[in-house]
C-alpha positions in Angstrom: 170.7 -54.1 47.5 167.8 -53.9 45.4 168.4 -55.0 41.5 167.0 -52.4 38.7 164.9 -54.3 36.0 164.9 -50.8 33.4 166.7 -47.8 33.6 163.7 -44.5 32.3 165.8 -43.2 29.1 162.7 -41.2 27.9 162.8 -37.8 28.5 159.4 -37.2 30.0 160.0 -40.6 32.2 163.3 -39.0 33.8 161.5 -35.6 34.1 158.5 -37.1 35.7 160.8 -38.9 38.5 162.5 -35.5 39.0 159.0 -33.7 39.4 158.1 -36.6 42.0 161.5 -35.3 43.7 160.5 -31.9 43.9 157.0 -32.3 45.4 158.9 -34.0 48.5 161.4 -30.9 48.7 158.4 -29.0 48.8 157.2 -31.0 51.3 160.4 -30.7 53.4 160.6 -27.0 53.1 157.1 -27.2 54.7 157.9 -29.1 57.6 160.9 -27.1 57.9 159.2 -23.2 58.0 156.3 -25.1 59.9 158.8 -26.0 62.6 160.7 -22.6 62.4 157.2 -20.7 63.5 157.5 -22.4 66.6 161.2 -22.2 67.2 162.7 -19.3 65.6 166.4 -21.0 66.3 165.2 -23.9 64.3 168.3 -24.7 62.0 168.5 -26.0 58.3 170.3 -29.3 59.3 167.2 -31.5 59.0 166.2 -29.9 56.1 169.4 -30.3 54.3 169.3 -34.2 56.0 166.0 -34.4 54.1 166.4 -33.3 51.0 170.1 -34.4 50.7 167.9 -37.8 50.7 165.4 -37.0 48.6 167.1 -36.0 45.5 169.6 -38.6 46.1 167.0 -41.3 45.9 165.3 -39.5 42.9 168.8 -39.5 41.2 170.1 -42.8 41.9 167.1 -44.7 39.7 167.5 -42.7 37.1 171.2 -42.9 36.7 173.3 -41.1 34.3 174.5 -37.5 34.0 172.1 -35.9 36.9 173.8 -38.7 39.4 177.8 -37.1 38.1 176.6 -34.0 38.4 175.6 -34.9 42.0 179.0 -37.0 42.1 180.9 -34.1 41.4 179.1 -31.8 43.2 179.8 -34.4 46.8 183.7 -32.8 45.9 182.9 -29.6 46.7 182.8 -30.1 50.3 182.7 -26.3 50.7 180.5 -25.4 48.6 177.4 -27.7 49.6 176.2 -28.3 53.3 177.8 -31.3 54.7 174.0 -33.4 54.5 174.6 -33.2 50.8 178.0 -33.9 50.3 177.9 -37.1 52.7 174.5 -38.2 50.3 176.1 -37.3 47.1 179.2 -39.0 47.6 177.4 -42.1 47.7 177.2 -41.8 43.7 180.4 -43.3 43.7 180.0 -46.4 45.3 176.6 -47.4 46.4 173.2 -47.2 43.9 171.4 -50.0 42.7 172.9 -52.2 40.2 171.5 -53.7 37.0 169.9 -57.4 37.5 171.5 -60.3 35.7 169.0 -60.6 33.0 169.9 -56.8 31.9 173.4 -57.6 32.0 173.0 -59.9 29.8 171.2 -58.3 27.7 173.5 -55.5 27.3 176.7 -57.5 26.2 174.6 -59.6 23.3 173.7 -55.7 22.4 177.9 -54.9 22.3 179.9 -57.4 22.2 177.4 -60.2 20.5 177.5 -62.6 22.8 176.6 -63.4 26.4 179.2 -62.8 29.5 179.5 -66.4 29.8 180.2 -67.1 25.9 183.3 -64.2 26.8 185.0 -65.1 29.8 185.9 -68.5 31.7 183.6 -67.0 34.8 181.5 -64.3 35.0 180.2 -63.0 38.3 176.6 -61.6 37.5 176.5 -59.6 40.5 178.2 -56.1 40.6 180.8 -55.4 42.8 180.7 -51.9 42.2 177.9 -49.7 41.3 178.4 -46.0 40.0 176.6 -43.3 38.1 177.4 -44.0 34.6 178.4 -48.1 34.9 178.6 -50.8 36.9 181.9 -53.1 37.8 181.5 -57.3 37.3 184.5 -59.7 38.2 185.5 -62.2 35.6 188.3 -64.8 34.5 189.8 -65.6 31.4 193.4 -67.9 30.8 193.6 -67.2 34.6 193.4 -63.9 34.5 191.5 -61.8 36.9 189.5 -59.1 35.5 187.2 -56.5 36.0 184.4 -55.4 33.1 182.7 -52.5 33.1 179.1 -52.3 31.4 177.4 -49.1 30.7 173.9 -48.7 32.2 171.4 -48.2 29.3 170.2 -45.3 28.4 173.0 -43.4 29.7 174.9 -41.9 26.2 171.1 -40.8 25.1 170.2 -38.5 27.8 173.0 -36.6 28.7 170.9 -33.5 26.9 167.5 -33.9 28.4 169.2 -34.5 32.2 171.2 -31.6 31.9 168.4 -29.6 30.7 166.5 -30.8 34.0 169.7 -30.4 36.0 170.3 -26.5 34.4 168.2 -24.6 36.6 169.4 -25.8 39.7 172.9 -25.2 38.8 171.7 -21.8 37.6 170.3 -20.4 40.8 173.0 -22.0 43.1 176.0 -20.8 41.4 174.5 -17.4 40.1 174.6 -17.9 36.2 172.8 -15.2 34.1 172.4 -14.6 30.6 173.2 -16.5 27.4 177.1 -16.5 28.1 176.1 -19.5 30.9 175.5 -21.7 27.8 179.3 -22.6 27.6 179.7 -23.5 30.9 177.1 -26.2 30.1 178.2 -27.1 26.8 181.4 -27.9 28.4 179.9 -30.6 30.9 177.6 -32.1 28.3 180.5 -32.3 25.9 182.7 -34.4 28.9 179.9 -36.4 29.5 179.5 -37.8 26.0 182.9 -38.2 26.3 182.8 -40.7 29.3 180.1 -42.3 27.7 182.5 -43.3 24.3 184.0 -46.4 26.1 186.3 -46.4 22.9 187.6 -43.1 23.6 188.0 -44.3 27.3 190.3 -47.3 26.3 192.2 -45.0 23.5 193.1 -42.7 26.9 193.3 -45.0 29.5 196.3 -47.0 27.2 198.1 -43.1 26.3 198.4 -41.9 30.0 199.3 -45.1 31.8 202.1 -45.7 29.1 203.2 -41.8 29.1 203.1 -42.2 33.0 204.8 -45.6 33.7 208.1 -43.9 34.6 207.0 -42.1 38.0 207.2 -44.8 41.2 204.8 -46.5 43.1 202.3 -46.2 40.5 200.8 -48.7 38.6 197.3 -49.2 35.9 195.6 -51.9 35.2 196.2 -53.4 31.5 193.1 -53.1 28.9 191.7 -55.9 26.7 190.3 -54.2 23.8 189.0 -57.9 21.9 186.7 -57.6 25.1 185.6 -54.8 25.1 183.5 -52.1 23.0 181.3 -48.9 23.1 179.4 -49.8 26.1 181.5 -52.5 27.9 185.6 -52.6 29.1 187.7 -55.3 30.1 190.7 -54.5 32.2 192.9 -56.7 35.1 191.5 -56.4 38.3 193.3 -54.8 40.9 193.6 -55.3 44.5 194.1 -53.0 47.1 192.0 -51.0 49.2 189.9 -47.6 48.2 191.6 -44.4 48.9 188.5 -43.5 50.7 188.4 -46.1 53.1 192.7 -45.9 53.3 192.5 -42.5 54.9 190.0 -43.8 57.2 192.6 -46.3 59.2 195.4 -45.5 61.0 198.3 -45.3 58.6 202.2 -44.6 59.0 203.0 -40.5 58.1 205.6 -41.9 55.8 203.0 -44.0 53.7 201.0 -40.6 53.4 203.5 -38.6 52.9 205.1 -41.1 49.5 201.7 -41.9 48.5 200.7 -38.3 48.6 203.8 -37.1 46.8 203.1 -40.4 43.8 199.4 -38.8 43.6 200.7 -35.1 43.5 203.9 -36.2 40.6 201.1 -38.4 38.2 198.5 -34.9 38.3 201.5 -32.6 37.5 203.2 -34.7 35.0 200.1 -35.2 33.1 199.0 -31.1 33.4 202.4 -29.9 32.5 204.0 -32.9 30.7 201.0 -34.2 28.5 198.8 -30.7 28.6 195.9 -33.4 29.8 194.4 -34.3 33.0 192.8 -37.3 34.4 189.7 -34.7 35.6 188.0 -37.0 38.0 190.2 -37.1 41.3 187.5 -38.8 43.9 188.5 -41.3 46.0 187.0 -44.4 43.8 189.0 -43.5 41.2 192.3 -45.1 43.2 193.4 -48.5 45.2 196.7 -48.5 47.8 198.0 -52.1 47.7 199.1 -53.9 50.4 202.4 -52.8 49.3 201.7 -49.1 49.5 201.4 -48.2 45.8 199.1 -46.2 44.4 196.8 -47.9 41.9 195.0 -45.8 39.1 191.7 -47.5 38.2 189.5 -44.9 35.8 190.6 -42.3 32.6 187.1 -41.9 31.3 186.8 -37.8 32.3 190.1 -36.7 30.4 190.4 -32.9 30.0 192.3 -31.6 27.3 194.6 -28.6 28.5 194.6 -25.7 25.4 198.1 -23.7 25.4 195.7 -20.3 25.5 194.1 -21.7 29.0 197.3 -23.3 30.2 199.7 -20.7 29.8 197.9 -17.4 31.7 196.6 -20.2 33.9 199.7 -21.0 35.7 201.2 -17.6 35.0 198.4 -16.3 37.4 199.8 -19.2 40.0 203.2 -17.3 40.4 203.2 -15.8 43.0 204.7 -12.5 42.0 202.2 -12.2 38.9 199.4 -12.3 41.9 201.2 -9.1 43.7 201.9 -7.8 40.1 198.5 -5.7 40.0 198.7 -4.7 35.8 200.4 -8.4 34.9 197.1 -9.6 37.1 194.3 -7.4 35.8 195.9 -8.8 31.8 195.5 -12.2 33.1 192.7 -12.0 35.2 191.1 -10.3 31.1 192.8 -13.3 29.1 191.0 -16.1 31.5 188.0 -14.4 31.1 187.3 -13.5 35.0 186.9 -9.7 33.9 185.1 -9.4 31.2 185.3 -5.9 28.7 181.4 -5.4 29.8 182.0 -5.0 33.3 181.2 -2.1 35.2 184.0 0.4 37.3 182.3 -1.6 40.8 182.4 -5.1 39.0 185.7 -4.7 37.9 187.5 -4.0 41.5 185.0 -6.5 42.8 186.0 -9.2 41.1 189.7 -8.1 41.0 189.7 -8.1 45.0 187.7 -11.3 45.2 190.4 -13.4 43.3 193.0 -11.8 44.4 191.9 -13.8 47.9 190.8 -16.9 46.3 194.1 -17.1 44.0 196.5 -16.3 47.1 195.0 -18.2 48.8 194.8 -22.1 46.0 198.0 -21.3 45.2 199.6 -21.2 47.5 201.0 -24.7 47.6 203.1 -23.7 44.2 204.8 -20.9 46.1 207.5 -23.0 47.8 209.6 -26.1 47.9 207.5 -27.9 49.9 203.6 -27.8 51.3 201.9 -29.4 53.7 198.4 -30.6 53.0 197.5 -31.8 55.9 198.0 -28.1 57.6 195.0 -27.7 59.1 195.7 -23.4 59.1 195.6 -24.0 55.4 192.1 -25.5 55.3 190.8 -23.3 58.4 191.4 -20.3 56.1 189.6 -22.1 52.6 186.6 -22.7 54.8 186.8 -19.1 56.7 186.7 -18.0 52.6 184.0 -19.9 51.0 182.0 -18.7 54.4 182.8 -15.2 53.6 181.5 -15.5 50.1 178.3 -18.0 50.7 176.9 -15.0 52.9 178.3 -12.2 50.6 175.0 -10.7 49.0 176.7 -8.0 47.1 178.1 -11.4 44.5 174.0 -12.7 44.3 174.1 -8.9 42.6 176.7 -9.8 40.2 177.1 -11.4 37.0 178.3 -14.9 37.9 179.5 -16.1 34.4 183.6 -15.7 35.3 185.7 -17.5 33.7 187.2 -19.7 30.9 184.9 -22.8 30.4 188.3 -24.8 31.1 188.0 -23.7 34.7 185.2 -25.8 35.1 187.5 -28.9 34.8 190.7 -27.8 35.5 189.3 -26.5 39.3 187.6 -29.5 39.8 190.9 -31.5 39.3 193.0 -29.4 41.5 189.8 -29.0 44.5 189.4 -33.1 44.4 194.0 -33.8 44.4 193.7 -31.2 47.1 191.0 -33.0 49.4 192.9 -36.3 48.4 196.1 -35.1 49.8 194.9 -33.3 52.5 193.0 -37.1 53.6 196.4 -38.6 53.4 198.0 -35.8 55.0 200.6 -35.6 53.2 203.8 -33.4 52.9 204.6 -32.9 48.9 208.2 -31.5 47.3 206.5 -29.3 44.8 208.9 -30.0 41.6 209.9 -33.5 42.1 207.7 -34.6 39.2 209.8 -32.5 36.8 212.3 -34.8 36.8 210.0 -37.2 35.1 209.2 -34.8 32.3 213.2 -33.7 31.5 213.8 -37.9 31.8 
C-alpha cells in the first residue's frame, strides 16, 4: 500500500480535499438521475457503491476525526446502506500508513530519540493502519511489542473536521436547532480524549487491572518509559481478529464462552466501574489459539454519570417499559421528551420508544438470550426500515436524548453485532458474580 509523505493538518487543506470529494458525489448523483431517466427501476445500489468510495478515499488521506466518524458510523449496519458500511469499515484496518522517514520523525518529536535508539528492533513498516494511529512491531529484552504512533496533525483538527463533518450528520440524523450543539460537543470532547495517549495508558492500566478477575480474558501490559502523548508501547499479542474469527467455521461452544467472556467484561465495567470501553468493533479484540479473548484498545472510555446510569437501566426493566407514568418520568429524566414538545410529539415519541426500547432490551429480560436468533435481528431490521421511510419523524425535532446516549448506544449496538457474529448464547447475570467477588 501506498506510503503517506504529509498528513493536510490546515484547515482550509482538509476542507479543500473534502470540497474535491463533493464535486465527485455530485458527479455520481448525475450519472445516477441520468440513468434513472432511462430506467425508472434504476436503483441506488451503484450510487451508494460510488459514493461509499468516494468519500472513503477523500477520508482516508486526511485521517483523523472525519475517518472515526466514518469508523463508527460502518457500526451502524442499520442505519447506513450496506455500500457504506462495507467502505467504512475499512477505517479500521486498511488506509495508508505513514512512510518511515515520518515515523521517524514523529518519535524524535515525543519521545527524543529515534525508534531504533528505543527498542532492540523496530519494524518501520505498519502492521496496522487506522484512523487516529498506526501499529509498528518492535523488540526490547526479548520482549515482543507493539507501538502505537499518532498520525500528525490528528489532536489539532478534531474542531475544524467536525465542523466539516456537522452538516452531514445534521441532515442524515435530523438535528435542528442550537440544542444539537451537545450532541457534538460530546464527540469532539471523546475525540480529544483518544487523542491524549497519556490519558489512554492511565485507562488502559485501571480497567485491565479492575477486570483481571473474569476468565478467558487477558490485556496486553503497557510500558509507560516508552511511551508518551503521541506514541504507546504495549506487548504484542497474538491471536486472530474478531472479525476475521467469525468468518471461519468455529465450534458453538467457542462462541458461546467467548461470547459470554465479551458480554461479562461490558457489564462488569458498565455496572461495576460506572465506565465503558466505548469502541466495541471488531479490531478492537484477538481470540488466541487457545480461545481467549484478548482486549487490545481503551483509548474511547466513556464515563457513566449516576443521573444517566440510573433512569437508563431503570427504562431496561421490563415492567418500567409496560409501566406507562414510570415510562413517560423516564422517558422526561433522559431527555427523549422534552417540556417543549407538542400534545402530537409527545405520543409520537412515547410510541416510537416504546418499540425501540422493547425491542434492545430485550436481552435483559431473561436468564438467558440468544444472539445469534436470527427472529431477533429480522425484527431490528423490519424497525429501522419502518422508521428510515417514516416521513412524519423528517417533521420532528430530532434532538432526543441525553448526550450520554450517543456513547452508551454505540457500545451496546457494536457488543450486540459482536455477539450476534459469534453467535452466541449469554447467561445474563453471570458477570455479577465478579462485581460481589
Amino acid at each position: 500500500m501506498k506510503t503517506l509523505d504529509k498528513i493536510p493538518t490546515g484547515k482550509i487543506e482538509r476542507a479543500s480535499k473534502l470540497v474535491k470529494t463533493g464535486v465527485k458525489i455530485g458527479g455520481n448523483y448525475a450519472k445516477y438521475y441520468g440513468k434513472k431517466l432511462v430506467n425508472p427501476e434504476f436503483g441506488r445500489d451503484e450510487l451508494n457503491e460510488d459514493n461509499a468510495g468516494d468519500i472513503y478515499d477523500g477520508l482516508k488521506s486526511l485521517k483523523g476525526s472525519a475517518l472515526k466518524v466514518a469508523q463508527m458510523l460502518s457500526m451502524e449496519k442499520n442505519l447506513l446502506p450496506n455500500a457504506y458500511v462495507e467502505k467504512f469499515s475499512l477505517s479500521q484496518f486498511s488506509v495508508p500508513p505513514l512512510s518511515a522517514p515520518l515515523v521517524r520523525k514523529t518519535f524524535k518529536q515525543y519521545m527524543g530519540k529515534y525508534p531504533e535508539e528505543l527498542y532492540d528492533s523496530f519494524n518501520k513498516d505498519s502492521v496496522n493502519a487506522a484512523s487516529i494511529g498506526q501499529v509498528h512491531k518492535a523488540t526490547k529484552n526479548g520482549k515482543e511489542l507493539a507501538v502505537k504512533i499518532q498520525y500528525p496533525g490528528v489532536a489539532q483538527s478534531i474542531g475544524s473536521d467536525l465542523a466539516l463533518v456537522k452538516p452531514i450528520a445534521i441532515r442524515m440524523f435530523n438535528l435542528k436547532g442550537k440544542d444539537s450543539e451537545k450532541y457534538f460537543k460530546e464527540v469532539e470532547d471523546k475525540l480529544v480524549e483518544e487523542t491524549d495517549y497519556v490519558l489512554e495508558l492511565k485507562q488502559s492500566k485501571e480497567i485491565t487491572q479492575a477486570c483481571a478477575a473474569i476468565p478467558n480474558l487477558r490485556f496486553p501490559s503497557y510500558y509507560p518509559e516508552l511511551s508518551s502523548a503521541r506514541i504507546i508501547t504495549m506487548d504484542w499479542m497474538h491471536g486472530q481478529h474478531l472479525g476475521e474469527f467469525v468468518k471461519t467455521d468455529f465450534p458453538e461452544d467457542l462462541g458461546h464462552a467467548l461470547g459470554q467472556t465479551l458480554w461479562d467484561f461490558y457489564m462488569y465495567q458498565i455496572h461495576g466501574l460506572k465506565k465503558v470501553h466505548a469502541d466495541p468493533h471488531p479490531g478492537n479484540f484477538l481470540i488466541s489459539d487457545a480461545g481467549e479473548l484478548i482486549a487490545i484498545d481503551f483509548g474511547c472510555i466513556k464515563e457513566i454519570p449516576d443521573s444517566f446510569y440510573t433512569p437508563y437501566f431503570e427504562m431496561a426493566n421490563k415492567d418500567n417499559i409496560g409501566n406507562d407514568a414510570i415510562f413517560s418520568e423516564k422517558m422526561y429524566q433522559l431527555e427523549i421528551l422534552l417540556p417543549s414538545d407538542s400534545p402530537e410529539e409527545v405520543a409520537f415519541f412515547k410510541s416510537l420508544f416504546h418499540e425501540m426500547l422493547s425491542l434492545f432490551t430485550s436481552p435483559f429480560h431473561g436468564a438467558e438470550f440468544d444472539f445469534g436468533d436470527d427472529v431477533f435481528w429480522a425484527r431490528i431490521a423490519a424497525l429501522s426500515e419502518k422508521y428510515a421511510s417514516d416521513k412524519t419523524i423528517r417533521k420532528m425535532n430530532g434532538n432526543r436524548g441525553s448526550r450520554h446516549f450517543l456513547y452508551m448506544n454505540r457500545t451496546f449496538f457494536g457488543l450486540y453485532n459482536l455477539l450476534h457474529d459469534l453467535k452466541a448464547k449469554i447467561v445474563v447475570n453471570n458477570f455479577r458474580k465478579y462485581i460481589d467477588a
